[in-house]
Every structure is written in C-alpha cells, then in structure tokens.
N, C-alpha and C positions, 0 to 999 in steps of 0.2 A: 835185864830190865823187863818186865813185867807189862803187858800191851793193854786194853781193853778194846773190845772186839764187842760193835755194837749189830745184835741181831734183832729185826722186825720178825715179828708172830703175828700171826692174821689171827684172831680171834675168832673159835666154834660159833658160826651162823646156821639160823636155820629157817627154809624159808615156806613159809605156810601157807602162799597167795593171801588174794584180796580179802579172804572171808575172816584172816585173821590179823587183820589191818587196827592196830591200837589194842587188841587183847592183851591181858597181862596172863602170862605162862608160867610155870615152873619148871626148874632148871634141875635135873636129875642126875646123879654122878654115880658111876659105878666105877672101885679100883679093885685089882690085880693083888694079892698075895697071895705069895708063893705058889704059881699058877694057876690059880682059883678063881674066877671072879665072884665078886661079890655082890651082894642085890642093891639097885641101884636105890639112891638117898635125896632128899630134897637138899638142895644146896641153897637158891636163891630164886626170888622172884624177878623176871622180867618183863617188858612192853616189848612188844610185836611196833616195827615203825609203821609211816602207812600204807607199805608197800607188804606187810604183813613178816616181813624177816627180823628175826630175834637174833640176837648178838650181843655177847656178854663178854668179862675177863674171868678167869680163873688160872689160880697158880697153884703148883704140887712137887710136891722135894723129890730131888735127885732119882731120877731111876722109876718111875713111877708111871705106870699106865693108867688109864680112866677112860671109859666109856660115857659120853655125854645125851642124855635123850633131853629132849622138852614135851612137857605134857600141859595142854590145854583143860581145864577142871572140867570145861563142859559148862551147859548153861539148860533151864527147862525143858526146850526142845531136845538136842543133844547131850551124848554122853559125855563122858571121859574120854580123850586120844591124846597116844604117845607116839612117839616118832619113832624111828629106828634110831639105832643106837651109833655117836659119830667116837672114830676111834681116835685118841691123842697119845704120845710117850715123850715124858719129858726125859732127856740123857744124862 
C-alpha cells in the first residue's frame, strides 16, 4: 500500500527593509543544465509586503536546480538592484 507523505516548503523570501515596503519587484530564475548554469530569466512579478519582504511560490520538475534573485527596476532617483542569488533543488 502506497502512503502519502505531506511535506511543507517555506517559500524563497527576500527581505529588502523598509525602503522597499509595497514595491513591486521582479522575480528572476536561473536553472542548472548539465552543470552549467544559465542566465537568469524574468519569471514573475511581485509586491514587497510592508515590511519590505517579497515572497513568492514557484515549482520545477524532478531533479532540477534554480537560482532565484529579485531585482527592483529602480525609479528616477535610483537605478536598477539585484539581490544575490538564493539557491533551491527540487529531488
């Protein structure tokens, strides 16, 4: 017989302080083949809550590595900033 085994996953946050309280971000994905990585891709857009941390879901097939940044576009004063890069492997 056959079980299911229920696992929580904390979902890639990232936290930008107050200055990025309500900003909406882009969610950047870099994956893994055949050990290479690859340059990272806009996935999705997110809000910064108003504590400034962005937190999002993303899912990826069997076996599969990704690097996650968020980069803020910038606004008149300020430029463009990326984060560093958060590592995930799905099994």
């Amino acid at each position: 017989m056959r079980s299911l085994v229920r696992t929580q996953y904390r979902p890639p946050s990232f936290s930008g302080g107050a200055a990025l309280a309500g900003q909406r971000v882009n969610v950047l994905v870099a994956g893994k083949t055949k050990g290479t990585w690859g340059s990272p891709a806009y996935l999705k857009g997110a809000r910064a809550d108003a504590k400034g941390v962005v937190t999002f879901w993303t899912t990826a097939g069997a076996g599969a590595a990704i690097n996650v940044r968020v980069q803020w576009p910038g606004d008149p004063r300020h430029g463009v900033s990326t984060s560093g890069a958060l590592g995930a492997y799905w099994k």
